[in-house]
N, C-alpha and C positions, 0 to 999 in steps of 0.2 A: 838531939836531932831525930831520933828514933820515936820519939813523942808527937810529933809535928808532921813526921811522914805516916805514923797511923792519923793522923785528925784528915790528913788529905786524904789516902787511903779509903776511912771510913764515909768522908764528905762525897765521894767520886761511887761509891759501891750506894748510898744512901739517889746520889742523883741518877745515876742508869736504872734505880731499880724504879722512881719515879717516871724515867721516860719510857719505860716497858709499859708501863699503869696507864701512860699518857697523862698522868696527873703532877699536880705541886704538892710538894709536903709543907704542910702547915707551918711557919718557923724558918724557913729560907734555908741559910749555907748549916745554920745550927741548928735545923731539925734533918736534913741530910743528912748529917755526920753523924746523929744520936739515932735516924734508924739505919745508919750502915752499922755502927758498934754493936746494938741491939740485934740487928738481921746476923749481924757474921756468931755472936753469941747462942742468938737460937738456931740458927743453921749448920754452927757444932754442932750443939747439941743436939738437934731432930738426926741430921744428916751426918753425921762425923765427919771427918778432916782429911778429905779426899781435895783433890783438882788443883789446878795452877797457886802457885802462893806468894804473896808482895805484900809486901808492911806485917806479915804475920797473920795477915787476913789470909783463909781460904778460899777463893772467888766464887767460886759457883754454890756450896753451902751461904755465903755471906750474903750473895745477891738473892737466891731465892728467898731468906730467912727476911730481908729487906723489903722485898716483895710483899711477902707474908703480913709484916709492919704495917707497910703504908697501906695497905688497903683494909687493915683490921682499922687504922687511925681515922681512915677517909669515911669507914661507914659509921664512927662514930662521931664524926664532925658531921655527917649527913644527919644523922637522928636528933643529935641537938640542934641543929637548925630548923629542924621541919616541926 
């Protein structure tokens, strides 16, 4: 079960960090989830393991790190379009 509540976890941290952007993540509920995992990974890492905590995610390290993601992603989806 602890499996399944990180994939939510990560899918719910990957989607608010899209509505902060005002954008969609390439890849729907399964690109969510891969940059909430991604975000809360490098937002350890940058930011260390401070602030509220559910599913083992740190929230606000995870969201900004999410942040960080989708907009590294979004300007690389812009450049290959154009």
């Amino acid at each position: 079960m602890g499996f399944i509540w990180s994939l939510i976890i990560g899918g719910i941290i990957g989607w608010l960090a899209g509505l902060v952007l005002g954008r969609d993540i390439p890849g729907g509920i399964i690109g969510n989830i891969i940059a909430g995992f991604i975000g809360a990974w490098l937002g350890s890492l940058v930011l260390g393991d401070w602030g509220p905590v559910i599913g083992d995610f740190y929230l606000i390290p995870a969201l900004i790190g999410a942040i960080l993601i989708i907009s590294f992603i979004m300007k690389s989806v812009r450049r290959k379009s154009s």
